[in-house]
Biotite code that builds the C-alpha atoms (Angstrom):
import biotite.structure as struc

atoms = struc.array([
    struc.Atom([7.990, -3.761, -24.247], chain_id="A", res_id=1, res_name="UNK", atom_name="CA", element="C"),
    struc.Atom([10.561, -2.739, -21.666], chain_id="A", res_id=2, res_name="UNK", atom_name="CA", element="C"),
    struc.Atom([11.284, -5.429, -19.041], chain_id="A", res_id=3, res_name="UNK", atom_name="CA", element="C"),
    struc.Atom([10.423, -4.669, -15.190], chain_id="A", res_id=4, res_name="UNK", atom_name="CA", element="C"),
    struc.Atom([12.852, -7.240, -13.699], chain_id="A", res_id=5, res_name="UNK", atom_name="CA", element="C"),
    struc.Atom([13.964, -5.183, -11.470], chain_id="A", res_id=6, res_name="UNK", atom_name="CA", element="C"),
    struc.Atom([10.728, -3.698, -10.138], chain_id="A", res_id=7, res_name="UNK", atom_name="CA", element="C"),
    struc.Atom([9.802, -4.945, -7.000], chain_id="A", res_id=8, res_name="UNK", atom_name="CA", element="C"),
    struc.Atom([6.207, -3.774, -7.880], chain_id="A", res_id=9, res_name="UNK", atom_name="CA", element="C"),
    struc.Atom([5.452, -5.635, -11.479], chain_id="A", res_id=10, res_name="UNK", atom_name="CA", element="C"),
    struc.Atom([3.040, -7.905, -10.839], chain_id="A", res_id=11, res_name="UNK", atom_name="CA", element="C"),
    struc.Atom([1.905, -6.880, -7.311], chain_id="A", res_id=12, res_name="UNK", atom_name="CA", element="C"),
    struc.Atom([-1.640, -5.753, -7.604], chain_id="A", res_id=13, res_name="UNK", atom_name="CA", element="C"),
    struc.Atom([-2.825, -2.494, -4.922], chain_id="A", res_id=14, res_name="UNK", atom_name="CA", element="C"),
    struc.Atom([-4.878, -5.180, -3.450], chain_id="A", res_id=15, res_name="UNK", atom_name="CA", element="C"),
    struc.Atom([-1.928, -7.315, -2.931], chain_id="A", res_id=16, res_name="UNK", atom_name="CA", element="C"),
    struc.Atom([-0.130, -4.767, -1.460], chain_id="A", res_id=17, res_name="UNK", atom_name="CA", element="C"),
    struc.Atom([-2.723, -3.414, 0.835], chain_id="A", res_id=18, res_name="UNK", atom_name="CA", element="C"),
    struc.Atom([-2.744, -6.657, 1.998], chain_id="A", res_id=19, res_name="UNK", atom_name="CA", element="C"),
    struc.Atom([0.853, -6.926, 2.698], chain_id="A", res_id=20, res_name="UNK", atom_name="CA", element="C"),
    struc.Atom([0.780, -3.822, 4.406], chain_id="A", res_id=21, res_name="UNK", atom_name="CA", element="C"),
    struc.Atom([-2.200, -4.264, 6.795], chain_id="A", res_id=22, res_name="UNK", atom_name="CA", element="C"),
    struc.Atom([-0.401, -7.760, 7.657], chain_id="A", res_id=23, res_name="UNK", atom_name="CA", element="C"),
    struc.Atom([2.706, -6.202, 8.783], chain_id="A", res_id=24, res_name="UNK", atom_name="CA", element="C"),
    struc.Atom([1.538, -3.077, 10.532], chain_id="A", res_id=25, res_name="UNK", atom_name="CA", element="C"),
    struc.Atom([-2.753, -3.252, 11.244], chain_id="A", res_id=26, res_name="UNK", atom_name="CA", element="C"),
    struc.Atom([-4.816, -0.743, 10.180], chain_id="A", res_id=27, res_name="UNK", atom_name="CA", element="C"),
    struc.Atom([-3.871, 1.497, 12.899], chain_id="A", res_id=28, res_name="UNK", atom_name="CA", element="C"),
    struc.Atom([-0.167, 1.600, 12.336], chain_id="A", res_id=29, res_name="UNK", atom_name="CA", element="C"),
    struc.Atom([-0.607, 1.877, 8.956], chain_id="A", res_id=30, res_name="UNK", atom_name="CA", element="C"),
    struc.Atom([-2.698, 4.876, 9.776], chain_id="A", res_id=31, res_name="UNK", atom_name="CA", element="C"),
    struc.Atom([-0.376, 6.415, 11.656], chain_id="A", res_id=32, res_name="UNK", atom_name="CA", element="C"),
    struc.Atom([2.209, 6.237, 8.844], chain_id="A", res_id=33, res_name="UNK", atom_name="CA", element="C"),
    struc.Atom([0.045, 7.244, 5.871], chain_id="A", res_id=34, res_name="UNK", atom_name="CA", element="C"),
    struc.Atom([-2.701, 9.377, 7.416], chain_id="A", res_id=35, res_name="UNK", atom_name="CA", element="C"),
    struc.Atom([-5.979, 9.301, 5.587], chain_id="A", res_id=36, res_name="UNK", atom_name="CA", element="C"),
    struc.Atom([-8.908, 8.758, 6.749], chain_id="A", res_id=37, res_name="UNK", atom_name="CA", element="C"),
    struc.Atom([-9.954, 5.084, 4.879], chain_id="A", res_id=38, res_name="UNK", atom_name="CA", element="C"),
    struc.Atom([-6.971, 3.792, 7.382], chain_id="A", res_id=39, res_name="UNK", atom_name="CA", element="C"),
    struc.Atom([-7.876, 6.063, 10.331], chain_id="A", res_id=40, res_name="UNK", atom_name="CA", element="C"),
    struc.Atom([-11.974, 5.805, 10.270], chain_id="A", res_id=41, res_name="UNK", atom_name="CA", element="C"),
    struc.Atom([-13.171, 2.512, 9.658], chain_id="A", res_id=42, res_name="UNK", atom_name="CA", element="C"),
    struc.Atom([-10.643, 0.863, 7.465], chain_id="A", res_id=43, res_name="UNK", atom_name="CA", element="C"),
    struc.Atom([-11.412, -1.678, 5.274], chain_id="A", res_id=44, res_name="UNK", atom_name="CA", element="C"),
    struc.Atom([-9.688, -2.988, 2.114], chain_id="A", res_id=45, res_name="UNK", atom_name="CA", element="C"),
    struc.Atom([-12.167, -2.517, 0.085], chain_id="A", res_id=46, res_name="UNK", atom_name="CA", element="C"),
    struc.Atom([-12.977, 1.340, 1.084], chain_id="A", res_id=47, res_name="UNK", atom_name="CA", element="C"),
    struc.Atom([-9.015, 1.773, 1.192], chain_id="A", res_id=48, res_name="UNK", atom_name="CA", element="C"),
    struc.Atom([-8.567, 0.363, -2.965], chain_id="A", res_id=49, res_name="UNK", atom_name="CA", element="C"),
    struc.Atom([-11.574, 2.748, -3.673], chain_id="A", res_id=50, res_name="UNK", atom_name="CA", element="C"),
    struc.Atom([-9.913, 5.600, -2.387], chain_id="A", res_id=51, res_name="UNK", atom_name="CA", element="C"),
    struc.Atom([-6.306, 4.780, -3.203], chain_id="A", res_id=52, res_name="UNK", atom_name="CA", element="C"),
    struc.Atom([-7.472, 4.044, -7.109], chain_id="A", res_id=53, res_name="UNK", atom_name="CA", element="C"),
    struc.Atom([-8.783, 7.554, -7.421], chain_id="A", res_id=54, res_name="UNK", atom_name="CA", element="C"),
    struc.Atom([-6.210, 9.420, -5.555], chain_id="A", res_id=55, res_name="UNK", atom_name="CA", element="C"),
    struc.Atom([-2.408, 8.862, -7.043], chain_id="A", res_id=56, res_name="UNK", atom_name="CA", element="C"),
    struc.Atom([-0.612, 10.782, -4.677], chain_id="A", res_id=57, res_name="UNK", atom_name="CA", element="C"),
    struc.Atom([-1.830, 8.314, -2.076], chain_id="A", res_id=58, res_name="UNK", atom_name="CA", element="C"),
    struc.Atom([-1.488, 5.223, -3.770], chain_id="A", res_id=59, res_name="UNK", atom_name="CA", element="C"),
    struc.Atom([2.111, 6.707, -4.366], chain_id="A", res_id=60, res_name="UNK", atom_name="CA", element="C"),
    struc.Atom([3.250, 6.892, -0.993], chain_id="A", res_id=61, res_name="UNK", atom_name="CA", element="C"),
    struc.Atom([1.180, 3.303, 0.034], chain_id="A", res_id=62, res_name="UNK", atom_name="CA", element="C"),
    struc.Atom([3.341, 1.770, -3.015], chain_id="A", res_id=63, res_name="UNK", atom_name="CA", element="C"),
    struc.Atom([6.868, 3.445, -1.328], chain_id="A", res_id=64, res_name="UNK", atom_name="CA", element="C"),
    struc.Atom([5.505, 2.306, 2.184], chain_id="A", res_id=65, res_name="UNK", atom_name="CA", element="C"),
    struc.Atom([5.713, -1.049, 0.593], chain_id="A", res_id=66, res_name="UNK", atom_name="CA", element="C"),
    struc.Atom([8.917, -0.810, -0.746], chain_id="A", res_id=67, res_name="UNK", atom_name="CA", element="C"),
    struc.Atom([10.461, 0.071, 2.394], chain_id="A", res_id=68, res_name="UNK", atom_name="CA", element="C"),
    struc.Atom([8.691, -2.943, 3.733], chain_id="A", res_id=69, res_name="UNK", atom_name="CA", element="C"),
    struc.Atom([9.956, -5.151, 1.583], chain_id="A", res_id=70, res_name="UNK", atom_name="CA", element="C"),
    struc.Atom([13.762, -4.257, 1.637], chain_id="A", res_id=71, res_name="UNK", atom_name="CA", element="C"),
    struc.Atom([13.457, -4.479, 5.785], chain_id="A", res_id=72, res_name="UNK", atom_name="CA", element="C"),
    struc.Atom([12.248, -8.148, 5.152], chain_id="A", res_id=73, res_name="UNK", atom_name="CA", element="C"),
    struc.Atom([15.553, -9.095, 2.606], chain_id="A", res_id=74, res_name="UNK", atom_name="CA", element="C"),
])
């Protein structure tokens, strides 16, 4: 099994990092950067994990949101 050391994801789950995100920008910032509707129309996390768990180009650029989040906060 290949070590993720260095992957600032392993062990993050979407909900964690949903969470993250909506902390640091709201729902409506968040929106603005990744527009879809479950963070433009009535955002919640739950509606928002549905969506991003069924839709991998989204979750993609949600995970690389978070990325650039966390290398602003180092």
């Amino acid at each position: 099994m290949e070590k993720q050391i260095n992957n600032p994801l392993h062990g993050k789950t979407l909900e964690m990092i949903l969470g993250e995100l909506v902390d640091f920008y709201g729902w409506e910032q968040l929106g603005h950067n990744i527009s879809i509707r479950c963070f433009n129309e009535n955002p919640s996390i739950q509606s928002s994990l549905k969506f991003l768990r069924k839709t991998p180009w989204a979750r993609k650029e949600v995970e690389e949101l978070y990325l650039k989040v966390i290398a602003r906060k180092k």
